[in-house]
C-alpha positions in Angstrom: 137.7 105.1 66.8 138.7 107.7 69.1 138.7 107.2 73.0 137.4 110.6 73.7 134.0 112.3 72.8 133.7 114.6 70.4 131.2 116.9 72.2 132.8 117.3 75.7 136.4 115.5 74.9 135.7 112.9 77.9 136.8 109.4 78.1 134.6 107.0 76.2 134.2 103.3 77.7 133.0 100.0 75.2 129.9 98.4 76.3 129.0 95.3 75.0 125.7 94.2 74.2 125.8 91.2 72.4 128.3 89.0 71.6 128.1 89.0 67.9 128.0 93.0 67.8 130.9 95.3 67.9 130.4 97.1 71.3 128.9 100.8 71.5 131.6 103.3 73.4 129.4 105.1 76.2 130.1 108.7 76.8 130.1 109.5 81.2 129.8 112.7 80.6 127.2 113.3 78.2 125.4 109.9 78.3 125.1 109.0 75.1 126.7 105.9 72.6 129.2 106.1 69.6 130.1 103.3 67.0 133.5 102.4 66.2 133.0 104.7 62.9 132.5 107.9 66.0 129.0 108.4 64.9 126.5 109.2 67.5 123.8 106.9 67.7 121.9 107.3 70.4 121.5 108.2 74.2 121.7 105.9 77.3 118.1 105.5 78.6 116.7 106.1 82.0 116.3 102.2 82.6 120.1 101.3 81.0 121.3 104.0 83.5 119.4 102.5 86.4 120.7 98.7 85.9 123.7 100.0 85.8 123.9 101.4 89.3 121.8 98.2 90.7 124.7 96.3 89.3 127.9 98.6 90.8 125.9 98.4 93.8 125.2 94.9 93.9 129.0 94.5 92.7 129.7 96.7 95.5 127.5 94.8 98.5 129.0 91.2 97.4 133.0 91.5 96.8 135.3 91.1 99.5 138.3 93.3 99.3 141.3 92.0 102.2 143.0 94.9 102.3 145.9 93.0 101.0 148.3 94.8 99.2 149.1 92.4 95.5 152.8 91.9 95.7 154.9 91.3 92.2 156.5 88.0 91.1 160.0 88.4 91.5 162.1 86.5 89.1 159.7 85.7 86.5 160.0 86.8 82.9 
């Protein structure tokens, strides 16, 4: 499986649907879903797309970031 789409050379990301399915690689760019075999299989909908963004945004609305910058363990192997 290559990370990068074949049509536009962009970064794919897994999505997983079900837990007893390989996950389908999503496309950004050109919105549409690849098996680990790099076989197009079909696009992202209008309503996937949609729940999507509710979900960044409701991600977004509810997580508390401290502005705290993460500091290394010193010391540990």
């Amino acid at each position: 499986m290559t990370l990068f789409c074949k049509q536009c050379n962009e970064r794919r990301l897994p999505i997983v649907f079900a837990k007893d399915k390989p996950p389908l690689w999503l496309c950004g760019k050109c919105e549409n879903f690849a098996d680990g075999v790099d076989t197009i299989i079909r696009e992202l909908t209008k309503e996937e797309k949609e729940d999507m963004e509710k979900k960044l945004n409701d991600f977004e609305n509810n997580t508390k970031l401290n502005g705290e910058k993460l500091k290394r363990r010193k010391g540990v192997n």
